[in-house]
C-alpha positions as CSV (number, residue, x, y, z in Angstrom):
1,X,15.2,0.8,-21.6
2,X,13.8,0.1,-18.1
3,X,13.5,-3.3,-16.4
4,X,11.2,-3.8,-13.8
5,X,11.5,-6.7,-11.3
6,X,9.1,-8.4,-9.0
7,X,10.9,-10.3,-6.5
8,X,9.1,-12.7,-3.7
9,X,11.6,-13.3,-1.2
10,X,10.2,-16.1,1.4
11,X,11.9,-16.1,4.9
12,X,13.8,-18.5,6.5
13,X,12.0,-22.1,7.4
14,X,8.7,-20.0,6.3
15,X,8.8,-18.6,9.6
16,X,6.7,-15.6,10.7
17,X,9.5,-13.1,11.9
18,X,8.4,-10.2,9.7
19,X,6.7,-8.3,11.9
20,X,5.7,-4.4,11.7
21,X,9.0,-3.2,12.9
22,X,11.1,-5.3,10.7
23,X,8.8,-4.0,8.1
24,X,9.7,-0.4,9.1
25,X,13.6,-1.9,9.0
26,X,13.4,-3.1,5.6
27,X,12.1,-0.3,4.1
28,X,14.6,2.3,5.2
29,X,17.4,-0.2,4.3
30,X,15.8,-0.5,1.0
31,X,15.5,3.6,0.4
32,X,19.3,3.8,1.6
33,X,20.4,1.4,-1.2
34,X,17.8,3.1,-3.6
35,X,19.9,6.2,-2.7
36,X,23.3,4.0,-3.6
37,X,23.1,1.7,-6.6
38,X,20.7,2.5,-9.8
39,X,17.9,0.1,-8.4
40,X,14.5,2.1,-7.2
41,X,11.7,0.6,-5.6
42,X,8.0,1.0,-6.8
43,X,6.9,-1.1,-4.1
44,X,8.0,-3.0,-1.1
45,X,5.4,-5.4,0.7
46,X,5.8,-8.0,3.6
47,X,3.9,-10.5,5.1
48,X,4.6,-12.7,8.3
49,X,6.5,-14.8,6.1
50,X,7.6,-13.1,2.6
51,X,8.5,-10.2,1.0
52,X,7.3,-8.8,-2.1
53,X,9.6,-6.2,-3.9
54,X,8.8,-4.8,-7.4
55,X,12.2,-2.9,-8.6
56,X,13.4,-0.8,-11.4
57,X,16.5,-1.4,-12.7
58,X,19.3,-0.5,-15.2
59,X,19.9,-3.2,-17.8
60,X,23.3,-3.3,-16.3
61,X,22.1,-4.5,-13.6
62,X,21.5,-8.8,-13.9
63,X,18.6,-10.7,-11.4
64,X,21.2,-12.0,-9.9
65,X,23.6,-8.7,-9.2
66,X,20.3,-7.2,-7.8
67,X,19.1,-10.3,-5.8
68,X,22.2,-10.7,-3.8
69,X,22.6,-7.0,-3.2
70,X,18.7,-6.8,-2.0
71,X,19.9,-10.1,0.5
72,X,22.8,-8.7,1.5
73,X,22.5,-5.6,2.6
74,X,18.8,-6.1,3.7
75,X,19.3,-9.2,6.3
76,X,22.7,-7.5,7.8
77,X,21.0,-4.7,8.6
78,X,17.8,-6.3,10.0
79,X,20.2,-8.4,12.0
80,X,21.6,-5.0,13.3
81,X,18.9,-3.7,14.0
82,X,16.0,-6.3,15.3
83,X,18.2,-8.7,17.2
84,X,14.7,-11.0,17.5
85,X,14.7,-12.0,14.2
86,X,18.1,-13.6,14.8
87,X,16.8,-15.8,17.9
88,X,14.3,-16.5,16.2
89,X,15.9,-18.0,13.3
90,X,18.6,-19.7,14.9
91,X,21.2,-17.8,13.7
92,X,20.7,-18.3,10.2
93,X,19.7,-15.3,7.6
94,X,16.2,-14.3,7.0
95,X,15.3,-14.8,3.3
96,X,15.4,-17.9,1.3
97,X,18.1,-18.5,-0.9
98,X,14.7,-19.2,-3.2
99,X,13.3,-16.1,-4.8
100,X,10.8,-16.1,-7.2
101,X,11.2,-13.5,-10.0
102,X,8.8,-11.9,-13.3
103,X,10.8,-9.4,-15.3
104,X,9.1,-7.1,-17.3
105,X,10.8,-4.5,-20.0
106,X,9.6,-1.2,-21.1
107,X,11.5,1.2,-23.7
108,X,11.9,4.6,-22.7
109,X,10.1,7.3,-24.4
């Protein structure tokens, strides 16, 4: 069995700090964990203000394992890496501790 996940992850305040180089950030974070844990992206979208992730997982795997390991890991390195988004935010972290999720399953084959 495969689980899929679409995850909207709002930034901070709504504020419009996702720009294209955090973009570029985000998705190289996200291919590293992809390369670490049993999560793989399908598809990773941003706007100013939110980020859209759709995610395949292992039924091991909860929401909320995934979640916090996507926030984590994701707004540490973008910290690391794009100081601006920091100032910006007033030191606090970049996503919402609100995420919107749809899970869809599929049986393997």
């Amino acid at each position: 069995m495969v689980l899929m996940y679409h995850l909207v992850f709002p930034a901070k305040y709504r504020r419009a700090v996702l720009d294209s180089h955090v973009d570029e950030v985000l998705k190289d974070v996200c291919l590293e964990i992809g390369s670490c844990y049993q999560v793989k992206f399908i598809e990773i979208g941003t706007d100013r203000d939110h980020v859209h992730f759709l995610v395949q997982s292992v039924p091991t795997y909860s929401v909320t394992k995934i979640v916090t390991l996507l926030k984590s890991l994701t707004v540490r390195e973008i910290f690391k890496r794009c100081p601006q988004v920091k100032k910006k935010l007033w030191g606090g972290g970049v996503l919402d501790r609100r995420v919107l999720r749809k899970v869809s399953g599929q049986a393997w084959r």
